[in-house]
N, C-alpha and C positions, 0 to 999 in steps of 0.2 A: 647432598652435602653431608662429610661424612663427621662424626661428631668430634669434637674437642678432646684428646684426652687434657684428665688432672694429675695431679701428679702424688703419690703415696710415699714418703721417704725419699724422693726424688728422681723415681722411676715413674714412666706414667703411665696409667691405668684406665679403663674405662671400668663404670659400674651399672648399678642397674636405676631404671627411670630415665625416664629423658625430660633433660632443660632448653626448652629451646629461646631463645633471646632475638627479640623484635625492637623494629626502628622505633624509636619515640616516633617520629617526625612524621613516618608514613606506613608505619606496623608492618612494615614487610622482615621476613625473616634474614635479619643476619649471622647467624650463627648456632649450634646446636653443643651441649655439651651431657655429660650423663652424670647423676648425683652418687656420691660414694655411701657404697655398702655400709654396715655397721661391722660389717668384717675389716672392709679398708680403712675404716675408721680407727680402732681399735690396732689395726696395724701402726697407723702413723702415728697412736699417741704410742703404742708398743717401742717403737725406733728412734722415737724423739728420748725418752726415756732410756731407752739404753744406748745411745750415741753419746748423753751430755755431758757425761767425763769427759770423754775423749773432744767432743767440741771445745770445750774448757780448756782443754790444753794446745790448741792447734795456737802454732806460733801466728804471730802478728801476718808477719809475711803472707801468709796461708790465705789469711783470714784477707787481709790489704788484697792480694791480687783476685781472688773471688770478687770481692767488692767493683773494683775497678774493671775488669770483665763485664759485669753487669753496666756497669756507667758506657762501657764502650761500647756495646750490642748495643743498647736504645738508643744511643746515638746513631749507630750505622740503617738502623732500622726505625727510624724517627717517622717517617713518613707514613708505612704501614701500621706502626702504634698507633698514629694522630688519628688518622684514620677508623683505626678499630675502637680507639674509644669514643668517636665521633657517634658512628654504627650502634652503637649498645648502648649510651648513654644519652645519644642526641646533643652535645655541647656544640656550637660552632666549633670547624677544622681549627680556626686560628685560635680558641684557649684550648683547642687537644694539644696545636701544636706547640703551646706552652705549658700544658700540664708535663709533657712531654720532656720539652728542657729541662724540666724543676726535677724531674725523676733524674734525668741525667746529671741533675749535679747535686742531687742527693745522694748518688750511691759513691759520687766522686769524693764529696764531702767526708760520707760514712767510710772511705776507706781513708783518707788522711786523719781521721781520729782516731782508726785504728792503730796507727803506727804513732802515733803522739799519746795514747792511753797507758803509760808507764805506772800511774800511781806516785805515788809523791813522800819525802822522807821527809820526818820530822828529830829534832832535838828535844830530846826526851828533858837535858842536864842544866833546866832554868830553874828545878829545884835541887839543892844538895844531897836531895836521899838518892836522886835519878843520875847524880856524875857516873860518865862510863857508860849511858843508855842511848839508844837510838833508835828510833821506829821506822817501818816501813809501812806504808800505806797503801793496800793495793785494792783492785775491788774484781770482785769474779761473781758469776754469772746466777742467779739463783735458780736458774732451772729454765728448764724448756717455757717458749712462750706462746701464745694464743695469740693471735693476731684477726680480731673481726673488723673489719671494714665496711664501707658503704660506697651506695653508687655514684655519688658526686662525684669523687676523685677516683676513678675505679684502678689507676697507675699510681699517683703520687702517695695518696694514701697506702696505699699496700706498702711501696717504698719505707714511711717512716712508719709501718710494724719490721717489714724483712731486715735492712739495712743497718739497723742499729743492733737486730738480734746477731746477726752475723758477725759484727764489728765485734763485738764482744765474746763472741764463741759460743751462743746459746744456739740450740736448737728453735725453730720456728713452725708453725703449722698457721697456714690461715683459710680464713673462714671469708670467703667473699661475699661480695651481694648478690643475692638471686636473680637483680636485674642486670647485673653488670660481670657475668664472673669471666668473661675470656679475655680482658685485658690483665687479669690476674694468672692465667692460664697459660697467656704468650710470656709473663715473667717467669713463670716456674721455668717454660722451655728453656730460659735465657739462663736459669739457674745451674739446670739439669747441666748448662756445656760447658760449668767450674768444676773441679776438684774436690767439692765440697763434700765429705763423707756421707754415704748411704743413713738418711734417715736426721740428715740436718734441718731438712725443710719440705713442707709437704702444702697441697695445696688442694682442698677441699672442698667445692660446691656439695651445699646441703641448703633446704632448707629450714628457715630462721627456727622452727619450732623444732628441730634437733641440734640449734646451737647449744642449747640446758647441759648437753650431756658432755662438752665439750668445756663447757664452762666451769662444770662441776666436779672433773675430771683432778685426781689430787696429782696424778705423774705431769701438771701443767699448773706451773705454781705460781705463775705470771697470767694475768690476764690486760692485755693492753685492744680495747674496745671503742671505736670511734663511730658515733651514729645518736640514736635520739634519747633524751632526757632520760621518760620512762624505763626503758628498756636497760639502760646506764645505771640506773636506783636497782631495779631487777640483781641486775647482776651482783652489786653491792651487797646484797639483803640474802644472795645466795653463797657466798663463798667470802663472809665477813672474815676468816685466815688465811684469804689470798692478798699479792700483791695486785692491787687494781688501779688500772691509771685508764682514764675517762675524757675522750674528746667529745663533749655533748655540742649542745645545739644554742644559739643566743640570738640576740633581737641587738643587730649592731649599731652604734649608735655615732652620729656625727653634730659635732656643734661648733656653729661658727662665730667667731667670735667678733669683738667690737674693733678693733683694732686690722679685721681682717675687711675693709671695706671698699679698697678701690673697684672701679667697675672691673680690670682686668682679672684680679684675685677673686672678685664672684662670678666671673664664667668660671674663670680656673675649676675654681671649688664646684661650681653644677658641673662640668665637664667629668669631673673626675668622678661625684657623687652620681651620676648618671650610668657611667660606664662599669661601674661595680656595685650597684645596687640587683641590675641586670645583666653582668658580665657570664654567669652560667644560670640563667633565666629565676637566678635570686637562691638559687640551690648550693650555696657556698654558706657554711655558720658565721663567716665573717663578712657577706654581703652588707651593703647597707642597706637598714630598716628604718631607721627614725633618723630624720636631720629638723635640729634645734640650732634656729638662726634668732640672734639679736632681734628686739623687735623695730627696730627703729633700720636697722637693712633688711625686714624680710618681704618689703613689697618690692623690693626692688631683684631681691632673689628669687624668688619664689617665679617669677615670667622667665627668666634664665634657664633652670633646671627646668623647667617643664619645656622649653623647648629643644637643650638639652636632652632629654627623654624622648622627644619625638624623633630629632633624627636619627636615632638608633636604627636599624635594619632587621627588622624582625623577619624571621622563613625559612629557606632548606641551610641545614648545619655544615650540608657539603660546601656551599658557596662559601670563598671566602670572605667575600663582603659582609656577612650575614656578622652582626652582633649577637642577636637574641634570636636561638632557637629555642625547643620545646623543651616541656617540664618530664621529667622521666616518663608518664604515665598519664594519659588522661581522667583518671582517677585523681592523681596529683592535681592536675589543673582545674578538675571540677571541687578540691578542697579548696584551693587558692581563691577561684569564680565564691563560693560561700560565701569563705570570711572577709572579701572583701561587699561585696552583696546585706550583709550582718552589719557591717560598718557605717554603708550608704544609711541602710535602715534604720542609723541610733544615729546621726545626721551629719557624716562623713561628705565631705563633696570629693566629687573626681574629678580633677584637674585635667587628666589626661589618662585613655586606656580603659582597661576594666570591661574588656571585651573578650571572651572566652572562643577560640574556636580551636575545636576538638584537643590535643593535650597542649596545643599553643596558649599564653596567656602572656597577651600583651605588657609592655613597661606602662607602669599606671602609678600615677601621682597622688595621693590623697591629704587631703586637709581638711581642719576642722574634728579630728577623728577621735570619740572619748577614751579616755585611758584606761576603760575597761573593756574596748573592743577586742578582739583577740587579734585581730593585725595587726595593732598596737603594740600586746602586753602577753602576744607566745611569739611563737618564731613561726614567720609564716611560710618562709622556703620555697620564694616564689619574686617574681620579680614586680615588688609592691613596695612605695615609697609612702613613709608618714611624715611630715611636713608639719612644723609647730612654731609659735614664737615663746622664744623666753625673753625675762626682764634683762638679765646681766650672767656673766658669768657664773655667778651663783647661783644660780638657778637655774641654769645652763646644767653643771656640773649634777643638781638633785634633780635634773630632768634625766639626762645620762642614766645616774644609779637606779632611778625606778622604773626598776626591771628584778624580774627574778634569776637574769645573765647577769654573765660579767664575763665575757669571753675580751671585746677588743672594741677600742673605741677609738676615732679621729679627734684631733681637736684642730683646729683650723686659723693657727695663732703663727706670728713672727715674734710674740712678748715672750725674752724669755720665762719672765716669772710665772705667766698664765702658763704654758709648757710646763714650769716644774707645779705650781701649783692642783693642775689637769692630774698630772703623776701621784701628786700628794693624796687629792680627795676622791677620784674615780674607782671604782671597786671594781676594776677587770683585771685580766693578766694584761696584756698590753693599752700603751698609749700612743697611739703614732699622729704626732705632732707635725701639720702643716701636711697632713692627707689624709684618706679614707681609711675606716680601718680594717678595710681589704688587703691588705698588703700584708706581706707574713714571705720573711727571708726562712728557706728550710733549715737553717742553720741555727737559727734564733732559738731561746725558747719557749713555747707558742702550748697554750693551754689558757683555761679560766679558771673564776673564781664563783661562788655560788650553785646555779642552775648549772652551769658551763663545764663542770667536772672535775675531776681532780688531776694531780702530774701532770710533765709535761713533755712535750714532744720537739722535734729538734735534735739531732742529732746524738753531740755530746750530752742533752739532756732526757732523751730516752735511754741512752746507754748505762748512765746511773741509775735510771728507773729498774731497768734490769739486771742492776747486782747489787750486790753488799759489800763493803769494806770490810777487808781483812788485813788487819794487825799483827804485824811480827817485830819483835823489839829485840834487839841485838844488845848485848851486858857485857862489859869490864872492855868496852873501846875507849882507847884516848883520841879523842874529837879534834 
């Protein structure tokens, strides 16, 4: 098996060390890649740095059809991505073969906002000192960007670093997970066969303990970083004069409410809260963790989802039948097996699951579980339901906030007032109203608030993340 090359300014390279990347599911070797030199390193941030004028300047056009290149390669080649992220990250075939799509119409997206990214005039002449003024509004790129990533999404997520940097004419360099880097590897290749000028975008397996140098690097004045809390503060605390935007980690939350009570709307709601708590074996920041049900519907919920939960299909990722495969790492699943194990101990019952076999970790129901357990009140990234009753909305809503997240939350309502209400008092970046808050259009803008990070991602809303508005005002025009 011969190794992966990465790719350095766009050319691809092999370095020294070797990565090799194994099945979650059955540890066999899929894939082998080599980690880049401190030479190659230094090259790409060397390129990125002197390409970024001229990225700045490439017409829309340029920029538009690169984009849309990419959106058409993953398309054509859909089946061997789904695949390969399957192989390296262990997700069932069927959400590769939706992380898959979501990439595809990321980069489709990223390039229709490329040609709609005009900037916007204003009228200066609402005061009488300004008659005869008129401004122009544009915004450009503030420099090459950093793009680190994680192995959940080891396609999509890359997508919303590359896609937006491009949209806009910035240079790119990313940093993949060291569990996950060849679905980032087959995107470079995808890259490599644009027009994209030498040293637009580079694509870097290292590992995490020589991310520092990359972070700390001043010819990379953008750093946009998607992964865990700690390590997110880290980087904050290291480079306080950079631009930093932060996809962290959250404890997502679903509450159902009074008005949501027929029998068909409480499968609905277990159905749904079932399927996305353990949709990528709970390894998504907006999976559901905690559902807050009325207490006067939650005996009657509470048998629903849990059997809901059981017919899920947990085992090989290949099969497409298969729901719930494994957790990146058996490591992973013996943290998951702990905290929930911690839980039972401080008097947590298990409704359903909570049986570990090797880095499998079954869909498991928990109730009863104190608000200081840590399955509870961190993010446990893993496919583990907490199950509670509250009194009313209101309570509903300070059951929701307490948390040290605030990434995304469902509320489970036809009122519209509780919907705006939910909007009004809930402390996340989103509210999705009348479902889980799994759900994230890549087009949206998708970030939190608190523990959850800063900035936000989303197309047209990364592409502001990485530039600045510039102002040119035009004198002595009759308007």
């Amino acid at each position: 098996m011969e190794p992966t090359p990465f790719f350095v300014a766009g050319r691809p390279a092999h370095g020294a060390g070797e990565l090799t990347v194994h099945h979650p599911y059955d540890g066999r070797t899929v894939g082998r890649t080599t980690l880049a030199t401190a030479e190659q390193v230094e090259a790409a941030v060397a390129a990125a740095a002197e390409v970024a004028a001229t990225a700045a300047e490439l017409p829309a056009h340029a920029r538009a059809t690169a984009l849309d290149h990419v959106s058409r390669r993953l398309a054509e080649r859909a089946e061997e991505v789904a695949a390969l992220i399957t192989a390296e990250n262990g997700k069932p075939v069927k959400w590769a073969r939706a992380e898959v799509g979501r990439a595809v119409s990321t980069f489709r997206w990223a390039a229709e906002e490329t040609r709609r990214f005009s900037g916007e005039l204003q009228r200066l002449d609402t005061d009488p000192a300004a008659t005869g003024r008129i401004a122009l509004v544009r915004r450009v790129p503030k420099g090459p960007v950093l793009g680190i990533t994680p192995f959940n999404f080891p396609l999509n997520l890359v997508a919303h670093k590359v896609a937006p940097a491009v949209a806009v004419g910035a240079p790119v360099l990313v940093k993949p997970a060291p569990a996950t880097p060849l679905t980032a590897l087959l995107l470079g290749e995808i890259l490599a066969e644009t027009d994209l000028p030498a040293g637009m975008f580079s694509v870097l397996p290292l590992p995490n303990d020589r991310a520092a140098e990359l972070v700390t690097d001043p010819r990379l004045p953008v750093v946009s970083f998607t992964g865990s809390g700690p390590v997110g503060a880290a980087i904050r605390r290291a480079v306080p004069d950079k631009h930093v935007t932060l996809e962290l980690g959250g404890n997502a939350a679903v509450l159902i409410c009074a008005d949501w009570a027929e029998d068909a709307d409480l499968t609905v709601a277990a159905q749904r809260i079932a399927t996305f708590s353990n949709y990528q074996a709970g390894q998504s920041c907006i999976a559901v963790q905690r559902v807050f049900v009325h207490e006067w519907l939650y005996d009657g919920f509470l048998p629903r989802l849990v059997a809901a939960v059981r017919e899920l299909r947990t085992g090989d990722p290949t099969d497409p039948a298969t729901d719930v495969g494994p957790l990146v790492s058996e490591e992973a699943a013996r943290r998951v097996e702990a905290w929930v194990d911690e839980a039972v101990t401080a008097g947590a019952a298990v409704e359903t699951g909570g049986r570990r076999s090797g880095a499998t970790y079954p869909p498991t129901v928990l109730s009863g579980v104190p608000h200081t357990a840590r399955v509870r009140a961190e993010e446990v990234f893993g496919p583990v339901l907490v199950v509670d009753r509250v009194t009313d909305d209101e309570a509903g809503f300070a059951a929701v906030n307490d948390s040290a997240y605030g990434l995304q939350a469902g509320v489970f309502t036809r009122r519209l007032d509780v919907a705006f209400a939910a909007a009004r008092t809930l402390e996340v970046g989103g509210v999705i109203v009348g479902d889980v808050p799994s759900y994230r259009a890549d087009q949206m803008p998708y970030g939190g608030v608190k523990g959850s990070g800063v900035g936000r991602e989303g197309l047209r809303s990364a592409m502001d993340d990485y530039t600045d508005p510039r102002v040119t005002v035009l004198t002595g025009l009759r308007l």
